[in-house]
C-alpha positions as CSV (number, residue, x, y, z in Angstrom):
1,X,136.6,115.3,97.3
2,X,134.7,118.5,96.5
3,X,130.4,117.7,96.1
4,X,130.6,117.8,92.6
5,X,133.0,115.5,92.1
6,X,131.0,113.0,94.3
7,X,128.3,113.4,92.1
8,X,130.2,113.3,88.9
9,X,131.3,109.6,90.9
10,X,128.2,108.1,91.1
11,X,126.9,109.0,87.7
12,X,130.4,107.3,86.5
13,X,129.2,104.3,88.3
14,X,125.9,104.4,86.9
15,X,126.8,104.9,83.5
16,X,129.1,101.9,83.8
17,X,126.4,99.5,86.0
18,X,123.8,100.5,83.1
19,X,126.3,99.5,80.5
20,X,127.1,96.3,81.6
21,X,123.4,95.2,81.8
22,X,122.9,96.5,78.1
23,X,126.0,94.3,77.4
24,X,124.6,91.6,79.4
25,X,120.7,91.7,77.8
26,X,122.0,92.1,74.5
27,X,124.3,88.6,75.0
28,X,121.4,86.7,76.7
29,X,119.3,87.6,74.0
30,X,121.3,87.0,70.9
31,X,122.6,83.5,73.0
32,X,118.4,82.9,72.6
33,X,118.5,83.6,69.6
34,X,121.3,81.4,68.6
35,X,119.5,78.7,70.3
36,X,115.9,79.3,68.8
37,X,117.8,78.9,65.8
38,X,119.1,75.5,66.6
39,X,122.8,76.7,66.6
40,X,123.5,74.0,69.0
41,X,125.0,76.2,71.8
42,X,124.2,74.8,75.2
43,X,124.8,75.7,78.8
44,X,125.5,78.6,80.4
45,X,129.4,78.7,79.8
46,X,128.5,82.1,77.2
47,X,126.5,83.8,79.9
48,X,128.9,86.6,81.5
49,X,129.1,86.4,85.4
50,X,127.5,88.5,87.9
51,X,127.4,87.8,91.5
52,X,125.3,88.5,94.2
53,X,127.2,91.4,95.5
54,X,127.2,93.1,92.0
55,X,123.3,92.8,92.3
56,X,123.7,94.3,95.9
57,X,125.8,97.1,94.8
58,X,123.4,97.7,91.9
59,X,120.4,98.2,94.4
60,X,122.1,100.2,96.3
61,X,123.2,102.8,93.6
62,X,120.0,102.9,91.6
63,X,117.2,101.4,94.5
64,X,113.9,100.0,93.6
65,X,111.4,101.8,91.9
66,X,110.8,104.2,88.7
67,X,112.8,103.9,85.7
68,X,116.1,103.9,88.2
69,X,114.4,100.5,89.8
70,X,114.4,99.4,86.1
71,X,118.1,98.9,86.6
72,X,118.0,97.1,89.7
73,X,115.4,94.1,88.0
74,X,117.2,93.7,85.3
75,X,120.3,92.9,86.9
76,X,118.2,90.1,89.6
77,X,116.2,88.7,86.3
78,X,119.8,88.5,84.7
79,X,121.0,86.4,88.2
80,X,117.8,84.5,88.6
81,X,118.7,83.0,85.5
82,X,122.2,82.0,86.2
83,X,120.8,80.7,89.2
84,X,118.0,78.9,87.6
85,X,119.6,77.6,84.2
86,X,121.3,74.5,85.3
87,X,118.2,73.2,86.5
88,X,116.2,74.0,83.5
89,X,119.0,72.6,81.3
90,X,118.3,69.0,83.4
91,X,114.4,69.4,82.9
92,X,115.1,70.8,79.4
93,X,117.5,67.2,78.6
94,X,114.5,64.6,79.2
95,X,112.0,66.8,77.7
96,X,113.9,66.2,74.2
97,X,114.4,62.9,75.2
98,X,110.6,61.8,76.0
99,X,108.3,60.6,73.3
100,X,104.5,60.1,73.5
101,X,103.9,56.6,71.8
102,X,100.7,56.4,69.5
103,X,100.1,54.1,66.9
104,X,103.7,52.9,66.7
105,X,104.7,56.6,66.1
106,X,107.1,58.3,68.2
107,X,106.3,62.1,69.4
108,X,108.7,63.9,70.7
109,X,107.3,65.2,74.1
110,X,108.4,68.8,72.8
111,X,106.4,68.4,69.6
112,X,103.0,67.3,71.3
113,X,101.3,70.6,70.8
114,X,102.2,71.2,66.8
115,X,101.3,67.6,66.5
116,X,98.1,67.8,67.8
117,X,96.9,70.5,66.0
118,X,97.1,68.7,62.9
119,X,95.7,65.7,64.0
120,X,92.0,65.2,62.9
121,X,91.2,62.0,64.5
122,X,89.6,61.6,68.5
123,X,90.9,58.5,68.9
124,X,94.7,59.5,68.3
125,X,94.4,62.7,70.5
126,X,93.1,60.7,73.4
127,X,96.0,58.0,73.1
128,X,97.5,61.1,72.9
129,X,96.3,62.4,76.4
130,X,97.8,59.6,77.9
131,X,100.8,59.5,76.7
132,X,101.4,62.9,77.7
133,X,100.0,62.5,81.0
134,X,102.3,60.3,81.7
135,X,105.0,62.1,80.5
136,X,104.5,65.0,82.6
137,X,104.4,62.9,86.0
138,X,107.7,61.1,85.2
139,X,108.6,64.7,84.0
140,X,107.2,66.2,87.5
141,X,110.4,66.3,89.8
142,X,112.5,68.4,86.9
143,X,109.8,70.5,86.7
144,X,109.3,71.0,90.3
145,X,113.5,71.6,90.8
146,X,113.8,74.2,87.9
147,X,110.4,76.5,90.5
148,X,112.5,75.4,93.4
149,X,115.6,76.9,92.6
150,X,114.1,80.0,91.6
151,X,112.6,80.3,94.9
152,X,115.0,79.8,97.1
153,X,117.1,82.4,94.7
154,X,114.8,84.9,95.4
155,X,114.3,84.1,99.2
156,X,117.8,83.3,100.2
157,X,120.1,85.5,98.0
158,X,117.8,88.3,96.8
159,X,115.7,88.4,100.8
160,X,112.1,87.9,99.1
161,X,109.9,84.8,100.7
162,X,107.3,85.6,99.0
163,X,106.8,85.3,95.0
164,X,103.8,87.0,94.4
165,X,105.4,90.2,96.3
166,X,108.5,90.0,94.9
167,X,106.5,89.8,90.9
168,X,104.0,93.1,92.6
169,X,107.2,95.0,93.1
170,X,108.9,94.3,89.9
171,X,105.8,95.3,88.0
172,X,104.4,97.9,90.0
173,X,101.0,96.3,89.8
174,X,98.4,94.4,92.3
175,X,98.0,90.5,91.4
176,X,95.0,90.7,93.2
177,X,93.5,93.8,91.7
178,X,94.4,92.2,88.1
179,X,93.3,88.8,89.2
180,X,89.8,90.7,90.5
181,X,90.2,92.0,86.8
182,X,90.2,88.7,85.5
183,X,87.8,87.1,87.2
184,X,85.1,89.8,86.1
185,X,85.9,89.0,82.4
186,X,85.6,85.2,82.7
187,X,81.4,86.2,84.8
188,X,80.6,88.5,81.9
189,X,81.9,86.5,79.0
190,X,81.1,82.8,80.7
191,X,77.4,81.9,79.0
192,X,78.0,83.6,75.9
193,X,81.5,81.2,75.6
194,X,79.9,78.5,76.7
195,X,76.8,79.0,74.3
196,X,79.3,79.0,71.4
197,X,81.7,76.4,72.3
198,X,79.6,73.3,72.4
199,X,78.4,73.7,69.1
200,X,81.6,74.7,67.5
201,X,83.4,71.9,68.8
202,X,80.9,69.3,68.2
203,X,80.4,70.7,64.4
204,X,84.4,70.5,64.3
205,X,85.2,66.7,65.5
206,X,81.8,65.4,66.6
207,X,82.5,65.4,70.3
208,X,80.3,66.5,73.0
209,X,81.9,69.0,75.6
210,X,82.0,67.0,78.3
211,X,84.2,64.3,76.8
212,X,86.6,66.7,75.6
213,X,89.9,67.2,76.6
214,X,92.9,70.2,76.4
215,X,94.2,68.2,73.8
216,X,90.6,68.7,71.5
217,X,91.3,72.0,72.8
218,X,94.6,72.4,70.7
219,X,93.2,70.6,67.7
220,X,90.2,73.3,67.7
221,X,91.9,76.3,68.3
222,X,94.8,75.5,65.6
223,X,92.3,75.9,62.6
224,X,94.0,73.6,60.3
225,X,90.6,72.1,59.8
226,X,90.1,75.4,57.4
227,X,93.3,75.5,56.0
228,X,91.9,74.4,52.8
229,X,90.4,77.7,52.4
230,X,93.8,79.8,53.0
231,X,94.8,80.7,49.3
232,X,98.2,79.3,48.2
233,X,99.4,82.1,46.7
234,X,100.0,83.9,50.0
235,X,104.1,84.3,50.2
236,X,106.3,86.8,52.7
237,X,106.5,89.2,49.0
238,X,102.5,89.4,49.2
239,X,102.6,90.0,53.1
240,X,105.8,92.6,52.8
241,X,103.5,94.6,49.9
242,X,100.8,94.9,52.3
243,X,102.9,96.3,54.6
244,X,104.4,98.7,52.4
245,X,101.1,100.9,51.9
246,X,101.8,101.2,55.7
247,X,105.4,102.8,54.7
248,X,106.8,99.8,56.4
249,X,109.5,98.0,54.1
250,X,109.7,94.2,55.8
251,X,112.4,93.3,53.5
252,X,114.9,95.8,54.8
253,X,117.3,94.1,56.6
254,X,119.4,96.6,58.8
255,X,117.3,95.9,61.6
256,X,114.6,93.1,61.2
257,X,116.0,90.0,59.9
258,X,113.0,87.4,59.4
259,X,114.2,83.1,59.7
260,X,111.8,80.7,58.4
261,X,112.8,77.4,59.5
262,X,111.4,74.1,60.4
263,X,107.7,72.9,60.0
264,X,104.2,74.6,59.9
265,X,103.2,75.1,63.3
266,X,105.9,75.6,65.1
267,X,107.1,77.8,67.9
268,X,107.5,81.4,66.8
269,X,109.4,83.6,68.5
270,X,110.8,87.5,68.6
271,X,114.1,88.3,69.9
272,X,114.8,92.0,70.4
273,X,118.6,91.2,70.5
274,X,119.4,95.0,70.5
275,X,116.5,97.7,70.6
276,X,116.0,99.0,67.7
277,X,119.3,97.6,65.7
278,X,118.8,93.9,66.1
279,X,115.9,92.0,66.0
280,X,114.5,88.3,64.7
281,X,111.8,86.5,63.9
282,X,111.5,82.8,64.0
283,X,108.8,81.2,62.1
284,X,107.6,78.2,60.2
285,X,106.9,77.8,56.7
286,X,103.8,79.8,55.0
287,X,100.8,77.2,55.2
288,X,97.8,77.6,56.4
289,X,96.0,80.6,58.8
290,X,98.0,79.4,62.1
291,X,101.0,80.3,60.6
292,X,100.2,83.3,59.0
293,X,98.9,84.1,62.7
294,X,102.1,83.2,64.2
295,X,104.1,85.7,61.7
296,X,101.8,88.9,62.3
297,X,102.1,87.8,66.0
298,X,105.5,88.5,66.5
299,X,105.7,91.1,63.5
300,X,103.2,92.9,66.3
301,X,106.5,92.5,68.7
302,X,108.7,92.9,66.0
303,X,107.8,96.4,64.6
304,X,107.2,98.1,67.8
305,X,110.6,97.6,68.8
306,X,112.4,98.3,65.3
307,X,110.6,101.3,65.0
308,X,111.7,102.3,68.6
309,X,113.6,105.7,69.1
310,X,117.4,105.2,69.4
311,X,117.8,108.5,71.6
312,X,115.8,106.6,74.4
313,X,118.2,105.5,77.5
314,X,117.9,101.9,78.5
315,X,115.5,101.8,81.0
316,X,113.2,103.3,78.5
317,X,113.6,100.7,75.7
318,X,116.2,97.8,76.6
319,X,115.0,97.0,80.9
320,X,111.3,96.4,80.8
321,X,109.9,94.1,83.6
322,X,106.1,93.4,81.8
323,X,105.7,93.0,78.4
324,X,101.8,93.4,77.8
325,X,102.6,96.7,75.9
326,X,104.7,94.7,73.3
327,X,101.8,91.3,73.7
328,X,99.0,94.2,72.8
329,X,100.9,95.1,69.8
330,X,101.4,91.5,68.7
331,X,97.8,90.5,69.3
332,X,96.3,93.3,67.6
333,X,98.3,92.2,64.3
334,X,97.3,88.8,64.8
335,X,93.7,89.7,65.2
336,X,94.0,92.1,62.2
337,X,95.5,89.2,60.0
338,X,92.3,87.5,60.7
339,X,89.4,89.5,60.2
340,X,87.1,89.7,57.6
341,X,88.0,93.3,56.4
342,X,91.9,91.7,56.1
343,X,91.1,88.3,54.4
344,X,88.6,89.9,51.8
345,X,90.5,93.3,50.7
346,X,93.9,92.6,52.0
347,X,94.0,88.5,50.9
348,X,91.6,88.3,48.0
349,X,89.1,85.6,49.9
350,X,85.4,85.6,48.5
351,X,83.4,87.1,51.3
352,X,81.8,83.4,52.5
353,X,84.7,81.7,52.8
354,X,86.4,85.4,55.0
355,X,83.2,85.3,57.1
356,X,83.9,81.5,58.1
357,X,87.6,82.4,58.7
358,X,87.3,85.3,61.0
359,X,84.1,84.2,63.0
360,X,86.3,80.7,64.0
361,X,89.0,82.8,64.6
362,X,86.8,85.3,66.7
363,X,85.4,82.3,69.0
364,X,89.5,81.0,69.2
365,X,90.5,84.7,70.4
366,X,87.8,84.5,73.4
367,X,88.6,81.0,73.6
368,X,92.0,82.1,74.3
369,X,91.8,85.3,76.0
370,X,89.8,83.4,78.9
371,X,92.3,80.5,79.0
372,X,94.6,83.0,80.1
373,X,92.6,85.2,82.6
374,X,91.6,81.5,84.3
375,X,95.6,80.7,84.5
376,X,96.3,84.0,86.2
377,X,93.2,83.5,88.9
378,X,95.1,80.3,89.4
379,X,98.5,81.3,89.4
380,X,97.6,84.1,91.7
381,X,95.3,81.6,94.2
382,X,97.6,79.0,94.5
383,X,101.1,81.1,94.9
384,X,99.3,83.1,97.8
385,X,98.4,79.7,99.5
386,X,102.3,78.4,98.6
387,X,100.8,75.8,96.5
388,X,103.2,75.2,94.0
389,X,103.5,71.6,93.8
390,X,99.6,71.1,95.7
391,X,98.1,73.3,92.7
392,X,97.2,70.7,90.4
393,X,93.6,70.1,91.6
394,X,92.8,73.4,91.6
395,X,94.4,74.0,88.5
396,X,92.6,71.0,86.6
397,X,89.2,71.5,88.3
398,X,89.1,75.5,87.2
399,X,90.5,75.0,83.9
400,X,87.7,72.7,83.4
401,X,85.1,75.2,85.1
402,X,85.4,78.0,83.0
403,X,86.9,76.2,79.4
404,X,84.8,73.2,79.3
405,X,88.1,70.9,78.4
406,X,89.7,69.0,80.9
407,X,93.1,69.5,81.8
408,X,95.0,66.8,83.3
409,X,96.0,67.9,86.8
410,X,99.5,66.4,85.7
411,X,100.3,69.0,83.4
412,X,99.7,71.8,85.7
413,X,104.1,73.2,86.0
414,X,104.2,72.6,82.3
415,X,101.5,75.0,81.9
416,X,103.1,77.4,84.6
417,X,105.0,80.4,83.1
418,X,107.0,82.5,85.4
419,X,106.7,86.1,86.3
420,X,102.9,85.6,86.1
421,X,103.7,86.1,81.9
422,X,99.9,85.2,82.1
423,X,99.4,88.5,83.2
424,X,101.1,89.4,80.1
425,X,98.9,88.0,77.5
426,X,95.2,88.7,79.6
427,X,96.6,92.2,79.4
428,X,98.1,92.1,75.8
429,X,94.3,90.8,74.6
430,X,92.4,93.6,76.3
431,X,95.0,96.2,75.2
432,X,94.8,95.2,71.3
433,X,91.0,95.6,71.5
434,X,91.5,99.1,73.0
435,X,94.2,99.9,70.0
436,X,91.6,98.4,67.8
437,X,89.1,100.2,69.0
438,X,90.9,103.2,68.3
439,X,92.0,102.9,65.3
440,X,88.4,102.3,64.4
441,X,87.4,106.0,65.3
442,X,90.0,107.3,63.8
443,X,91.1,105.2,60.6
444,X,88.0,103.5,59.9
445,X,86.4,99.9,60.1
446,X,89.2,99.5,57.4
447,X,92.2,101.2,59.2
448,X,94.4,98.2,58.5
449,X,94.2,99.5,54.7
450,X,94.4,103.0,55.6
451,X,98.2,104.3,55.2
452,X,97.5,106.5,58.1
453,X,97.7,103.7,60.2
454,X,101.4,103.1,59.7
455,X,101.9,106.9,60.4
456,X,99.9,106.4,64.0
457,X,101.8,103.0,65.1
458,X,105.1,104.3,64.3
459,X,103.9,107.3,66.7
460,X,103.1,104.8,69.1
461,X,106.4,102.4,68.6
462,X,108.7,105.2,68.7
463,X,108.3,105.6,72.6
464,X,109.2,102.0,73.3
465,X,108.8,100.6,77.1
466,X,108.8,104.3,78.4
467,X,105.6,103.5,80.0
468,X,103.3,100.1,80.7
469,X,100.3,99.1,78.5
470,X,98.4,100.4,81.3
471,X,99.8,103.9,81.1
472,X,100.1,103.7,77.9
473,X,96.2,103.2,77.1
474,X,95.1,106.3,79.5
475,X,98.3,108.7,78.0
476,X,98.2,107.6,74.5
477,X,94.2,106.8,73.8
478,X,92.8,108.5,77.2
479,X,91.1,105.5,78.2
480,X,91.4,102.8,80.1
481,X,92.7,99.3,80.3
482,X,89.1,97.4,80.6
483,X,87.8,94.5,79.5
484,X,84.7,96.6,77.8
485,X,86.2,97.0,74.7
486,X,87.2,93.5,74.2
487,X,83.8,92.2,74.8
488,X,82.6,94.8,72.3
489,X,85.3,94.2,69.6
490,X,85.1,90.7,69.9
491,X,81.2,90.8,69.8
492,X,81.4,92.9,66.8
493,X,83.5,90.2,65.0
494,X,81.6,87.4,66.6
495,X,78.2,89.2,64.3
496,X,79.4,89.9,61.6
């Protein structure tokens, strides 16, 4: 066979590799989305097959790094997940099953969270506490199988021992250069947090600090305690015409297709089923100001990948191993939804009652945006000393360091996301306050009412996961990913 027809081989075989793990994304995804939606499909019987050789032969063909290594990651993400599945479908069984008893009401284990946002009363959280820590040890062993089996995947099939390597390759990133990162932000934000915390929480429920627990945490940061302020005539029809002076029609439903289902509160998600053809949004019931935050959250994700370029190959839209660039895009919404420019012009609230809204909100976001950079210096510490299971001090003693709740060290696996998806939202945070920032200088302290602004993100959207949020920030903005201009942004709406 001439040297041409070699070539014209290979790219025969890459075409078809790279089509089969479009196939393969788009089924995982729309069998999550089926799921999400309480379809009732279980197991791992609709997953198509790949085995370990097909992953061998895939890294062979297309190697390891740049948008070729794209290919290779997807494909051991895709296997991981066979591998892992079965396990997670055991720990996933008694999760359903296990109920927290307080005051001869049952909670479902898996409805803890949404439950404790809306509850008002100390005494009923801390029963709460228990009965969740309790939960989690039984719970434990599951948890603890489901990390196992992902490990000895990677280390026995795929020939990486180490977990914090493996994730560094995938990403092309150092977890010790963003956990360094980290670590800055919680020193330079840590008194002025601390300074506004106390008082918040003790003019929110009455309780000192140092009695408080994750679970006062929840309640704080869920805002339902203002949710007598958020005007009832907010409906998806007022939220689509906002969008609209943006050019963006929401109710357009040849690509984004919007589900409300269930109870305010609950889990939202996005599913890109098919970039830019296919994509969902799971959300609860119109409420109160968490669930308007949940629905700009994943519109944020939503948006960026309807209004994503066709004509891009896979690897530059579909295979994406980080998704901070799609987590800055979601918080930056989110954050917009809340702020006082949004809830007086946008929403119609008096300026009192939009200046009580947004500050809360502005003390959740840095509430929230160092509960995640303290999980990644955790994460990071206790995977490079292989403490997966031993990590729970450490976990429950820094958690308490730098949020002022404690965390039960019990709860540490359930609060342990794979692929260091911590990473994702520190980064996602930062990187909305840079896109913020931006838009700022060039749309105005108002930029979420100028139409321009819809002309600039579908600039932005239109190049999909070409590049990380890193990247993205120094080619797009020319600046760089740095906590500075969340510190400013979020002082700015801390003042005002």
């Amino acid at each position: 066979m001439t040297g041409s027809g070699i070539q014209g081989l290979q790219n025969h075989m890459c075409y078809e590799w790279i089509d089969r793990l479009l196939n393969m994304t788009k089924a995982i995804r729309s069998r999550d989305f089926t799921l999400y939606l309480g379809s009732g499909h279980t197991g791992n019987d609709m997953l198509i097959p790949m085995e370990l050789a097909d992953v061998d032969k895939i890294k062979h063909v297309f190697g390891t790094v740049g948008f070729a290594g794209r290919v290779y990651y997807q494909a051991v993400d895709y296997f991981i997940r066979l591998k892992v599945e079965p396990f997670q479908a055991v720990l996933n069984t008694w999760m359903r099953g296990a109920k927290a008893r307080v005051d001869s009401r049952d909670i479902p284990f898996t409805e803890i969270i949404t439950w404790c946002q809306e509850t008002s009363d100390n005494r009923i959280r801390n029963t709460l506490a228990e009965e969740a820590r309790s939960i989690c040890a039984l719970l434990i062993p599951f948890n603890y199988a489901s990390w196992r089996a992902l490990l000895n995947t990677l280390e026995h099939d795929l020939g990486y021992p180490e977990y914090m390597s493996f994730c560094e390759k995938k990403r092309g990133i150092s977890l010790a250069e963003s956990c360094s990162q980290a670590q800055d932000f919680l020193d330079q934000t840590r008194d002025t947090y601390i300074h506004l915390v106390e008082p918040w929480l003790k003019k929110v429920t009455g309780m000192s600090l140092k009695h408080a627990s994750r679970f006062d945490a929840i309640y704080l940061l869920g805002l339902r305690y203002l949710d007598h302020l958020f005007p009832q005539s907010i409906t998806m029809e007022k939220i689509a015409g906002f969008f609209r002076k943006w050019g963006i029609d929401l109710t357009d439903k040849s690509a984004l297709h919007i589900h409300s289902k269930g109870i305010p509160g609950c889990q939202s998600y996005c599913i890109p089923v098919d970039i830019p053809g296919e994509i969902h949004i799971i959300t609860g019931p119109l409420k109160g100001w968490l669930d308007m935050e949940s629905l700009f959250h994943e519109l944020g994700h939503a948006l960026s990948f309807t209004y994503t370029d066709p004509a891009l190959s896979p690897e530059e839209k579909d295979f994406f191993q980080s998704w901070s660039l799609s987590e800055a895009f979601a918080f930056l919404f989110q954050r917009m939804c809340m702020s006082r420019e949004f809830l007086c012009k946008a929403l119609g609230l008096s300026y009192v009652n939009a200046q009580t809204v947004a500050r809360a909100h502005a003390l959740k976001w840095l509430t929230l945006t160092r509960r995640y950079a303290t999980k990644l210096v955790i994460e990071v510490e206790n995977f490079r000393l292989g403490r997966l299971r031993r990590g729970q001090p450490f976990y429950s003693e820094l958690m308490r360091r730098e949020s002022g709740f404690y965390y039960d060290p019990e709860t540490y696996l359930f609060d342990l996301m794979p692929d260091f998806y911590s990473l994702d939202y520190f980064h996602g945070f930062m990187g909305s306050a840079c896109l913020s920032e931006y838009l700022t200088e060039v749309a105005g302290a108002e930029w979420m009412l100028n139409p321009e602004t819809g002309n600039i993100l579908r600039y932005w959207w239109q190049n999909g996961n070409r590049v990380d949020l890193a990247s993205f920030i120094n080619e797009t903005l020319d600046s760089f990913l740095e906590s500075s201009s969340f510190i400013k942004v979020n002082q700015y709406d801390l003042r005002s």
